[in-house]
C-alpha positions as CSV (number, residue, x, y, z in Angstrom):
1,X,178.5,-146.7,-36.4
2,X,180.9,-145.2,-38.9
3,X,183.5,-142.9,-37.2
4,X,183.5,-139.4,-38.1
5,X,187.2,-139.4,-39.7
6,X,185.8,-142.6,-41.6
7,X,183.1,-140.4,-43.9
8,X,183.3,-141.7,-47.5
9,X,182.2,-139.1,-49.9
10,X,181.3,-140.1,-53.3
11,X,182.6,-137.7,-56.4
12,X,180.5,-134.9,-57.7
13,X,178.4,-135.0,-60.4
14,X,178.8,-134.1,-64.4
15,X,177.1,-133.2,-67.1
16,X,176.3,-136.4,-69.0
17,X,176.9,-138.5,-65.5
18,X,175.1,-142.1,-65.9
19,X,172.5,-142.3,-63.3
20,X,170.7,-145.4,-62.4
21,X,166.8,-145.0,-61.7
22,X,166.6,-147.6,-59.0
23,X,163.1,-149.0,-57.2
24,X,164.5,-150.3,-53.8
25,X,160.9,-150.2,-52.5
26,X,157.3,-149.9,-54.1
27,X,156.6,-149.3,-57.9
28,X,155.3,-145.7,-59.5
29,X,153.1,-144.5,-62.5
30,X,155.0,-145.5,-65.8
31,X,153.8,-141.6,-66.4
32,X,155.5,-140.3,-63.4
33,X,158.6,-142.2,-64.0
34,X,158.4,-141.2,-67.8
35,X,158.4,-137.9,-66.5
36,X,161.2,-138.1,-63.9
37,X,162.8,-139.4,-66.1
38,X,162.8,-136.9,-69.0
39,X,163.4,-134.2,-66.6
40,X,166.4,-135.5,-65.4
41,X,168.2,-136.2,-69.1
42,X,167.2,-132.4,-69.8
43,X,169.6,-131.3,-66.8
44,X,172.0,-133.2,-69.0
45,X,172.5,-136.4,-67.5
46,X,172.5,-140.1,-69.0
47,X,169.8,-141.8,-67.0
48,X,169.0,-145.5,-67.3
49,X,166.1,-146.9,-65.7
50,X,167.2,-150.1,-63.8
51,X,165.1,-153.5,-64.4
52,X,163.3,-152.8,-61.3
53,X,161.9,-149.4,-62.6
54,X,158.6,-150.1,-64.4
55,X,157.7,-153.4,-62.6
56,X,155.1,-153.8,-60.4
57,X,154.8,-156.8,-57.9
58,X,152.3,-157.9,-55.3
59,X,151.3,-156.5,-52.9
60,X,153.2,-153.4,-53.0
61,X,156.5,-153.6,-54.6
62,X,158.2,-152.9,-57.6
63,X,159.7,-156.8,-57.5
64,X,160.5,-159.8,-55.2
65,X,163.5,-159.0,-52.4
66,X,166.1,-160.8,-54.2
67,X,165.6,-158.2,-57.3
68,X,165.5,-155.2,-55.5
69,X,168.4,-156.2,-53.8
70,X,170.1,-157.1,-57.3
71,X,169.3,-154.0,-58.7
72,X,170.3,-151.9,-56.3
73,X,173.8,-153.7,-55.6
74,X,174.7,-153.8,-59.4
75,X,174.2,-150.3,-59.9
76,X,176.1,-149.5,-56.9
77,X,179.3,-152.0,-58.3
78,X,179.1,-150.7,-61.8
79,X,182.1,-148.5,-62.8
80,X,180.3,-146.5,-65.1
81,X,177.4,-145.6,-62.8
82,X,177.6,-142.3,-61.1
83,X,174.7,-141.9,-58.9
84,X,171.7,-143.7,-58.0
85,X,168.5,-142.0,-57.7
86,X,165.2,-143.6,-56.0
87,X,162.6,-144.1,-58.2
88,X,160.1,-143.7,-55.1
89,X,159.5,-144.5,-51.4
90,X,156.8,-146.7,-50.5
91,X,157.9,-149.9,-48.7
92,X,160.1,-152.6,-49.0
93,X,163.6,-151.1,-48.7
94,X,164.4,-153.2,-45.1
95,X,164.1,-156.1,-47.4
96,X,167.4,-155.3,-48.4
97,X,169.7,-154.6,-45.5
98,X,170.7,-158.6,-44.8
99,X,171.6,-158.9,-48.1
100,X,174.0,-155.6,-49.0
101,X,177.1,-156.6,-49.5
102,X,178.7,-153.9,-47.4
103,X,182.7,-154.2,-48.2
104,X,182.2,-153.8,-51.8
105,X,180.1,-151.1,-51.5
106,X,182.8,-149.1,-49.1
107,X,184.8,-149.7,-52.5
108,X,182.4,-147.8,-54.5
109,X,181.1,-145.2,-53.3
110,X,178.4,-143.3,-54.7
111,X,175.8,-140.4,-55.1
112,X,172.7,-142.1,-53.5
113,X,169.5,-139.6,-53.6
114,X,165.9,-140.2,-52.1
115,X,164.2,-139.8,-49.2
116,X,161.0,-141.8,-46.9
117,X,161.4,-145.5,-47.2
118,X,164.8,-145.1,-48.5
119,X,165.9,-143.6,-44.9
120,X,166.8,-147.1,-43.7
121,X,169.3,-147.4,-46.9
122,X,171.0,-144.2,-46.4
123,X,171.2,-144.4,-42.8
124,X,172.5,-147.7,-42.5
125,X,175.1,-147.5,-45.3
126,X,176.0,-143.8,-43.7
127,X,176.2,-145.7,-39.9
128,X,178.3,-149.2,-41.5
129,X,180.4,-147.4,-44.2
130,X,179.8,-143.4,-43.3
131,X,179.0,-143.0,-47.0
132,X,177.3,-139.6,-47.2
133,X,174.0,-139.6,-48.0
134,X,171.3,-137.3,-49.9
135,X,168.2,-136.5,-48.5
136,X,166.4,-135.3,-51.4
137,X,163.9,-135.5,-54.4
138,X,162.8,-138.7,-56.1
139,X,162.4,-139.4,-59.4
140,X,158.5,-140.5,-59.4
141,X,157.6,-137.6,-56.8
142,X,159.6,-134.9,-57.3
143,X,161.3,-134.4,-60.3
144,X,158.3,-135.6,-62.3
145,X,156.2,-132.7,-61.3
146,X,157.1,-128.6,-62.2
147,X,158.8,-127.3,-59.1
148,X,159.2,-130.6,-57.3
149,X,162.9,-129.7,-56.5
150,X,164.6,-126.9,-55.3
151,X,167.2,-126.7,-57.8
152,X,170.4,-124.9,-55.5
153,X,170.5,-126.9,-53.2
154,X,170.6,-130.3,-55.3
155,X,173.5,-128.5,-57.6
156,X,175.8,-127.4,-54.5
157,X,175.2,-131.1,-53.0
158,X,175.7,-133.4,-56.0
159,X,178.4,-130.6,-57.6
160,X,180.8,-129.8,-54.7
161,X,179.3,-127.0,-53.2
162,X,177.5,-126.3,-49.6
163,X,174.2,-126.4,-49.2
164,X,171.7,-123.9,-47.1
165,X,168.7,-123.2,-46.5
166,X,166.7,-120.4,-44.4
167,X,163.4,-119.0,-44.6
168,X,162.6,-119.6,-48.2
169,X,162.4,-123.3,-47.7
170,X,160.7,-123.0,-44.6
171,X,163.1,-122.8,-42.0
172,X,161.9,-120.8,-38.9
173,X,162.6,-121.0,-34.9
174,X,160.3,-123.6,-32.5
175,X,162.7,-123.0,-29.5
176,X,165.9,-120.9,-29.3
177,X,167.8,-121.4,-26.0
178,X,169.4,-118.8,-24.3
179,X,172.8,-118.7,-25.6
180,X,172.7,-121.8,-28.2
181,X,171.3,-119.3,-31.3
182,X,173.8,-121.3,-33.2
183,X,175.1,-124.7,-33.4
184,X,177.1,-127.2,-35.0
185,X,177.1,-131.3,-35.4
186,X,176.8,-134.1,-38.2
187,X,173.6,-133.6,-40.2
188,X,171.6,-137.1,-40.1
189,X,167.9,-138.1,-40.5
190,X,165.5,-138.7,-42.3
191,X,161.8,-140.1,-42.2
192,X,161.1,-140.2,-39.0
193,X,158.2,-143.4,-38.9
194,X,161.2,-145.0,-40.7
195,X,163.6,-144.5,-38.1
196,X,161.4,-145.3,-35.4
197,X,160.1,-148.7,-36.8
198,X,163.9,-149.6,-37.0
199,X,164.7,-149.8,-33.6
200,X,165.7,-152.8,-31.8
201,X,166.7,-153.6,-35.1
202,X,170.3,-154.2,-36.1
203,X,169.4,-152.0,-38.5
204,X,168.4,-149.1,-36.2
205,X,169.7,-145.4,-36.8
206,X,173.0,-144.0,-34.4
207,X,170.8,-140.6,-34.5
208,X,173.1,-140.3,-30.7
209,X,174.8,-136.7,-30.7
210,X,173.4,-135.5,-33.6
211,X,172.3,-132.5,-35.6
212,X,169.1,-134.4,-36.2
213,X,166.5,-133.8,-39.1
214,X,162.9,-135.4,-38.8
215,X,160.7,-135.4,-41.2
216,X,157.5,-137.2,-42.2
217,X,153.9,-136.8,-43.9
218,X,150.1,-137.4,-42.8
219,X,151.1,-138.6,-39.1
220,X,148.6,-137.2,-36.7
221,X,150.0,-135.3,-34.4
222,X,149.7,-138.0,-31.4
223,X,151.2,-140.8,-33.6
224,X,154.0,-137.9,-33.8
225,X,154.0,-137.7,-30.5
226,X,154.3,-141.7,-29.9
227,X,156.7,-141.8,-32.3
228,X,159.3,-139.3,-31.1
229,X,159.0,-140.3,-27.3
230,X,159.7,-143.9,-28.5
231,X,162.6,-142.9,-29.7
232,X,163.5,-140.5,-26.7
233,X,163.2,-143.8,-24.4
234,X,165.1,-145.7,-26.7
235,X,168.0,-143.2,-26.0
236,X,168.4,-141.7,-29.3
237,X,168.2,-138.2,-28.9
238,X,171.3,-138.8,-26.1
239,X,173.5,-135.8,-26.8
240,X,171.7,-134.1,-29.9
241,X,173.1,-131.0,-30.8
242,X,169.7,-129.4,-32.3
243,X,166.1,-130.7,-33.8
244,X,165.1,-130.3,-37.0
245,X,161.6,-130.6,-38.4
246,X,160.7,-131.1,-41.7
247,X,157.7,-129.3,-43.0
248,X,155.3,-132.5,-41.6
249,X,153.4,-132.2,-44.8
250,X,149.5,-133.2,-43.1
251,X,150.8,-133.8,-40.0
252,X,147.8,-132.7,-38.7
253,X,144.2,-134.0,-36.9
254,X,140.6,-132.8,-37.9
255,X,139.0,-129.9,-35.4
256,X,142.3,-129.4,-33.5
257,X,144.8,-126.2,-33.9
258,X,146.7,-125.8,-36.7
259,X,149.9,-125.8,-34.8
260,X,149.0,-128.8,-32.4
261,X,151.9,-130.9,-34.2
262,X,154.8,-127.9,-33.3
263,X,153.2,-128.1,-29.6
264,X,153.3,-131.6,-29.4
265,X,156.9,-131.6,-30.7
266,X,157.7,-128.6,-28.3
267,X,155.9,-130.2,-25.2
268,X,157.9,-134.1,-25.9
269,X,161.4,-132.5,-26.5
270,X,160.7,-130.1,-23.3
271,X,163.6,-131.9,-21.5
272,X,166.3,-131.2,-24.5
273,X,168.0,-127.9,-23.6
274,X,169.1,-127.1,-27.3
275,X,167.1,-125.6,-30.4
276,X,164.5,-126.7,-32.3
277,X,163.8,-125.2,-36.1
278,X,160.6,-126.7,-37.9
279,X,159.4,-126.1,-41.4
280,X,162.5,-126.9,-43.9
281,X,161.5,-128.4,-47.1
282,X,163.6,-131.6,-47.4
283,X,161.6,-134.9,-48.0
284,X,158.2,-135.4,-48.1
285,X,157.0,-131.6,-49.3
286,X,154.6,-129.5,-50.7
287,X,157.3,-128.2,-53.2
288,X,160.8,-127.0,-53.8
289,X,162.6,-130.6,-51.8
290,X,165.7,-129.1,-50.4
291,X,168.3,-131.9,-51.0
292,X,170.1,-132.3,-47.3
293,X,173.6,-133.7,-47.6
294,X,174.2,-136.3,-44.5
295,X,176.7,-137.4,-42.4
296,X,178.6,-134.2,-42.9
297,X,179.4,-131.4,-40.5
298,X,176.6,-128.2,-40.4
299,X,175.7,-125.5,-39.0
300,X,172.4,-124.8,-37.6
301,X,171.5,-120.6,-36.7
302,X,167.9,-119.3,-35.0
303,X,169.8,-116.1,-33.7
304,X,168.4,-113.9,-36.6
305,X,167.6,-115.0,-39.8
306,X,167.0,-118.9,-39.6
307,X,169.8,-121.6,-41.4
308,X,171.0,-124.3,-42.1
309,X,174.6,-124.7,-43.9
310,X,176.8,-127.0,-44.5
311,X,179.8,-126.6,-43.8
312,X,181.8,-129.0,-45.9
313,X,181.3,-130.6,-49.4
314,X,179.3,-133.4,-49.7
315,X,181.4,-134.7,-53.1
316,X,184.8,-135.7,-53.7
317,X,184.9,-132.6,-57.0
């Protein structure tokens, strides 16, 4: 696990910044990615899809391993890429973890943006080199579709500034206790079936003392339930500093409450004396993805209107 004096912050983004479209995991639409695309040169960037972008390989990738892996590297080493945007999630992004070749990486360090399958990239590079990562939208899923992204918090996080978020992106109070209204710790996360199905891994997340976001889509809420106590057994919520959900777009089972997914989150983390916020738009989302900066110092407050801030950039400016 990467110390917390050892974070490596990559340098902000500028117009006309070369970004690499990269598919780590599964393939998209040539439409959406057309899209995506276009949407992303209109904010004034110089985007290049990478070789892996409009493939499509069997059964559900975008290529074999070895040219994920290459693709993905590459644009990582190359001096004259900025930032590397996921294409999509899918699967397929564990293929790559044996392979990354992690000291040259620590020497380039860059803007890496995407969220589901790509959670066991950015957490392992942010837990082996503490190279912050973005939680946010994805080109084929996000910035392919009107309002896909919520536009201030991807500026302050790629540009230098601090990111937060309250109400307007979802944010409310699950569990406030008495005299913990507001807390602070390292932001880290990310798709929560994705964390899970990397433990006893080498691979698995150092989620340990956290400010910890969990986020995920279509889980019922007992495979929720499974999920979060497997990772309470496993020890990873040791020492967290506060929960928080994501909006757990589907997250939901057919003739039950509404709510049954923020009870069963409520009723597993019943032993954690620290707050719990649910709702914030960051990942897999119904609109407006909030791009989470992590590895970096926030601030989380449920003692009147509900936020999250960061408290530090996330780019070298």
């Amino acid at each position: 696990m990467a110390d917390r004096a050892a974070v490596l912050k990559p340098r902000a983004l500028r117009p006309g910044a070369r970004i690499i479209v990269a598919a780590p995991a599964s393939s998209a639409r040539p439409e959406r990615t057309d899209a995506g695309i276009e949407n992303l040169r209109q904010r004034g960037f110089t985007v290049q899809p990478g070789p892996n972008a409009y493939r499509k390989h069997a059964p559900y990738f975008s290529a074999p391993a070895a040219d994920r892996l290459h693709e993905f590297t590459s644009a990582f080493l190359s001096p004259g890429v900025d930032a590397i945007f996921s294409l999509r999630g899918g699967y397929g992004s564990n293929y790559l973890l044996p392979g990354l070749p992690l000291e040259q990486l620590r020497q380039h360090p860059k803007i890496f943006l995407g969220y589901s399958d790509t959670t066991t990239l950015q957490t392992y590079l942010l837990d082996q080199l503490g190279l912050v990562a973005f939680h946010g939208p994805l080109v084929a899923g996000d910035f392919d579709r009107e309002g896909g992204v919520d536009e201030a918090s991807f500026t302050a996080a790629t540009s230098g500034g601090l990111v937060q978020a309250g109400p307007e992106h979802g944010l409310r109070p699950l569990r406030v206790p008495a005299g913990q209204g507001s807390v602070r710790g390292t932001l880290y996360g990310g798709c929560l079936s994705i964390l899970t199905s990397a433990l006893g891994t080498p691979y698995e997340p150092a989620t340990e003392g956290k400010l910890l976001f969990l986020e995920d889509v279509e889980e019922r809420p007992y495979r929720i339930d499974r999920m979060l106590r497997q990772m309470m057994l496993a020890g990873k919520f040791r020492g967290v500093r506060g929960f928080i959900f994501g909006e757990m777009l589907g997250c939901v089972s057919p003739n039950t409450e509404p709510d049954l997914v923020e009870r069963v989150i409520l009723d597993v983390l019943s032993g954690f004396n620290v707050p719990i916020a649910f709702g914030l738009r960051s990942g897999h989302v119904s609109r407006g993805n909030v791009t989470l900066p992590l590895g970096i110092e926030a601030e989380l407050r449920l003692d009147g209107t509900p936020t999250l801030q960061s408290l530090e950039p996330a780019v070298i400016s």
